[in-house]
C-alpha positions in Angstrom: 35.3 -8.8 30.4 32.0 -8.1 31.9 29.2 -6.4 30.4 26.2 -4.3 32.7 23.2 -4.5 30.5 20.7 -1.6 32.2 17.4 -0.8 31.4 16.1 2.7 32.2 12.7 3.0 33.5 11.6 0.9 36.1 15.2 -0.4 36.5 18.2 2.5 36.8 15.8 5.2 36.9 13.3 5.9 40.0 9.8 6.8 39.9 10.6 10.6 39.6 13.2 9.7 36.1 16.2 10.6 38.3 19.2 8.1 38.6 20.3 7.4 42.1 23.8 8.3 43.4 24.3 5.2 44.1 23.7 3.8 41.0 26.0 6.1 39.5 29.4 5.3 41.5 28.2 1.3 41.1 28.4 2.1 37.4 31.2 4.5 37.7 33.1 1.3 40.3 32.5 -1.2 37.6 33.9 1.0 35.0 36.9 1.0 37.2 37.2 -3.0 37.4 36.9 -2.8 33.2 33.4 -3.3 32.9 31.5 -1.8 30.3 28.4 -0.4 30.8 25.3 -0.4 27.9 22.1 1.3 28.3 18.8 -0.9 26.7 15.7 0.7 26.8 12.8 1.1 24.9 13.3 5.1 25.4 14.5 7.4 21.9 18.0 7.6 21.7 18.4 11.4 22.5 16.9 10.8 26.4 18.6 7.5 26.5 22.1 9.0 25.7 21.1 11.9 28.3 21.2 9.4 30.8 23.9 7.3 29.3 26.4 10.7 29.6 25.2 11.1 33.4 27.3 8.1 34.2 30.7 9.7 32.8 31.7 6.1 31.9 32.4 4.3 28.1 30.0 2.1 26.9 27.1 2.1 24.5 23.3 2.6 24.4 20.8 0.5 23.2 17.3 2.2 22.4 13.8 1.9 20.9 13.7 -1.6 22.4 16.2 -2.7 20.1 16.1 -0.8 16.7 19.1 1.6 16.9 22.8 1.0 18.6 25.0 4.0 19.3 28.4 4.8 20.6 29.1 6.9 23.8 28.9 9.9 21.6 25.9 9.3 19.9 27.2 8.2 16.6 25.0 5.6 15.3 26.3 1.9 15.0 22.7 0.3 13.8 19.3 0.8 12.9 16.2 -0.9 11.4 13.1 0.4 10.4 9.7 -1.2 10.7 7.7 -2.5 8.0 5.1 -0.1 6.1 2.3 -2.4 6.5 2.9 -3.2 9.7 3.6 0.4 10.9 0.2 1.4 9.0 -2.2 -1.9 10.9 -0.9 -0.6 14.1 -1.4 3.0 14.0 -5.1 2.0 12.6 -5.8 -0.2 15.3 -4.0 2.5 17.5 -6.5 4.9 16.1 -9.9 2.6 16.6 -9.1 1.7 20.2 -8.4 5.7 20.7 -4.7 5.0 22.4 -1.9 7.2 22.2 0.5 6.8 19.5 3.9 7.9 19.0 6.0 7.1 16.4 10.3 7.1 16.6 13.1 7.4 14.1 16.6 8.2 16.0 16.2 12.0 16.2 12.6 12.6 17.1 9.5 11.1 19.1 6.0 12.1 16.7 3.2 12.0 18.5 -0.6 11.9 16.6 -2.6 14.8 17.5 -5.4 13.0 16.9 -4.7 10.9 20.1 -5.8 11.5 23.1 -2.8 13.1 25.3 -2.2 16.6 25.1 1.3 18.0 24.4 1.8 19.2 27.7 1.2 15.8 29.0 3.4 14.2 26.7 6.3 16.4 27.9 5.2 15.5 31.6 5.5 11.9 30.1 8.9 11.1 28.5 11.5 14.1 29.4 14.9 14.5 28.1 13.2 13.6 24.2 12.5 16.0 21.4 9.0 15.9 20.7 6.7 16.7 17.2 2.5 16.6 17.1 1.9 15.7 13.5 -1.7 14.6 12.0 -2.5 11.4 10.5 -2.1 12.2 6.7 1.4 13.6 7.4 2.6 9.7 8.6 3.3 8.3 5.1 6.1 10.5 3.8 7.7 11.1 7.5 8.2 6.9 7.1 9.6 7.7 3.4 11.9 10.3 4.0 12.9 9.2 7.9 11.7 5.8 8.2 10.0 4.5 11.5 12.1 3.0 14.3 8.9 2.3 16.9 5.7 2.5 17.1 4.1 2.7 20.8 0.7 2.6 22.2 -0.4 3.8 25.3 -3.9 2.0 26.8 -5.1 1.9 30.0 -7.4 -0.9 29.4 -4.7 -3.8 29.2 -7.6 -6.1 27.1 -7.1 -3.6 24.5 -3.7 -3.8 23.9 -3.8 -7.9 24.3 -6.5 -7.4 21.5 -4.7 -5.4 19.2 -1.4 -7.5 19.3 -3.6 -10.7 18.8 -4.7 -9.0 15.4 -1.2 -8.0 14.6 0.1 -11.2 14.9 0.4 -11.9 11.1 2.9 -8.6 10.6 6.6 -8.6 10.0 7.1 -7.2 13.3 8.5 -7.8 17.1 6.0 -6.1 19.7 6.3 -6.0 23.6 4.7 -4.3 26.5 7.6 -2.4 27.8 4.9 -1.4 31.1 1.3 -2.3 31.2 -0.2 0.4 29.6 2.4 0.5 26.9 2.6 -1.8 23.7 5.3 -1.5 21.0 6.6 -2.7 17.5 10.1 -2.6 16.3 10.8 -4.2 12.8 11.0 -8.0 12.9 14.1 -10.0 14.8 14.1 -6.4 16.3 14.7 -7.0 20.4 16.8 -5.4 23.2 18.0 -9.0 23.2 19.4 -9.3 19.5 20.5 -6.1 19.5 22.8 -6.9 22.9 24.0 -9.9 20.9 24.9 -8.0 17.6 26.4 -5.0 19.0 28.8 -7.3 21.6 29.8 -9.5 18.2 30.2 -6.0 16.3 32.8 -4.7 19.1 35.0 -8.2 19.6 32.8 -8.5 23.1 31.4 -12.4 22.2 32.9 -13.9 25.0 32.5 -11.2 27.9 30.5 -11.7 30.6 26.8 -10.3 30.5 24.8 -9.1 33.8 21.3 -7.8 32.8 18.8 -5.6 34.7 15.4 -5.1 34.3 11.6 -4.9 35.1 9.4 -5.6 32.1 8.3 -7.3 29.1 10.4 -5.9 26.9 13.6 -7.0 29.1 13.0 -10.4 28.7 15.2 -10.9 25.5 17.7 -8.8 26.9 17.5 -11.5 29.9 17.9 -14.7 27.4 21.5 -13.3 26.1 22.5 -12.8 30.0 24.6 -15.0 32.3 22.8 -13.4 35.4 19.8 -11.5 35.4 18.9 -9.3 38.0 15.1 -8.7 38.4 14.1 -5.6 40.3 12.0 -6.0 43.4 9.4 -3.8 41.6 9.7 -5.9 38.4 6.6 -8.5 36.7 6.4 -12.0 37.9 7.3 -12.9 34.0 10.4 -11.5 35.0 11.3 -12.4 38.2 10.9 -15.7 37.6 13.0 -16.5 34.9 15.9 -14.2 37.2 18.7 -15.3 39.0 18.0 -13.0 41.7 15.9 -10.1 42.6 17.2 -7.1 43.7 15.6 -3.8 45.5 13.3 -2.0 43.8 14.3 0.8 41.3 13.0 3.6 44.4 15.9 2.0 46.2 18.8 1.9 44.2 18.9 -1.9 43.9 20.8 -1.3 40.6 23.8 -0.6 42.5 22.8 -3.6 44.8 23.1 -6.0 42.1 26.5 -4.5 40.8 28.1 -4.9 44.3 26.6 -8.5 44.7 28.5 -9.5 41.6 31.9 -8.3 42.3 31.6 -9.4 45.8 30.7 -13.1 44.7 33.7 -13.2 42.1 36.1 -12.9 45.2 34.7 -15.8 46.7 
């Protein structure tokens, strides 16, 4: 049994958030040799199952880096919220270092108004994801009566972000750049990674075969459950070189690359 482990951004999706052709009828051709095909991104799970249902084959999706599992029809398998302290450092340092900051539970991305993108930005940002502007003092009972997937923060100056997970170090949390502007906690033992690992042990999948692509930080877990891991050409040197091989970049389909590769090598 073999397993195609995706990521979206960076990795299946081009720059413009569209998925090649040709990554759809690799996808679509390894669904025909009995592969199954699992979405892992740190997107919400509404956009990533958008996606996911593009490919008209079964499988799964793996969103918020982690922190909820669903089926092919969106029916949720898992999820785990973060800590309340944690959640409430991170929005406070969030807040000090003026960075964006969303917050996720499985049905909708909030997004402080007191940051600094505007809405229309936002949409510009992250398509295909239902979106809410709430203000600070509203946080505490959306995490009561909800609960908090993710947490992300958007930075340009990368120091920053270093900064702010150094001081968050302490917390019951996982965090991860999922791109360099972007840092994220999930709860703790929260990673595309485990989640990979619990979801294949939940179906009867233990023993299949597990082919990972990605580009970032946040892939790396996901990379460490993987018998081959296919970095993309546009993908960080952290992740490149702990690859088996590097593919095209994600403007050039190498997705599709990388699924071809495999099945030719297992006819040698």
């Amino acid at each position: 049994m073999d397993v195609f482990a995706i990521d979206l951004d960076g990795t299946l999706l081009t720059d413009d958030k569209e998925i090649a052709v040709e990554n759809v009828k690799a996808i679509q051709y390894a669904a025909q040799k009995g592969a199954t095909t699992i979405i892992v991104t740190g997107r919400s799970l509404e956009s990533a199952l958008g996606y996911f249902q593009c490919l008209e084959v079964p499988g799964f999706v793996i969103a918020l880096n982690g922190a909820v599992i669903a089926n092919a029809r969106g029916q949720i398998m898992f999820k785990k919220e973060i800590d309340f302290f944690a959640m409430k450092q991170m929005i406070n340092l969030g807040i000090k270092s003026h960075s964006t900051i969303w917050l996720n539970n499985e049905v909708t991305n909030y997004q402080l108004i007191d940051s600094s993108l505007c809405k229309d930005q936002v949409k510009q940002q992250k398509p295909m994801t239902r979106y809410q502007q709430i203000h600070e003092n509203e946080i505490d009972e959306i995490f009561e009566t909800q609960g908090v997937l993710k947490i992300a923060l958007k930075n340009a100056k990368q120091d920053t972000l270093e900064r702010i997970r150094t001081n968050l170090d302490h917390c019951k949390a996982t965090l991860v750049k999922s791109d360099t502007e972007y840092l994220e906690m999930m709860a703790e033992t929260i990673s595309k990674g485990e989640s990979l690992h619990y979801l294949l042990s939940l179906v009867g999948m233990n023993e299949a075969t597990i082919i990972a692509f990605g580009d970032q930080e946040n892939d790396l877990s996901l990379f460490q459950q993987a018998t081959i891991k296919f970095a993309m050409g546009n993908a960080i040197e952290q992740v490149k070189k702990v690859s088996s091989a590097i593919l095209p970049s994600n403007n050039d389909a190498g997705v599709s690359q990388g699924i071809y590769r495999y099945y030719a090598s297992k006819m040698h």
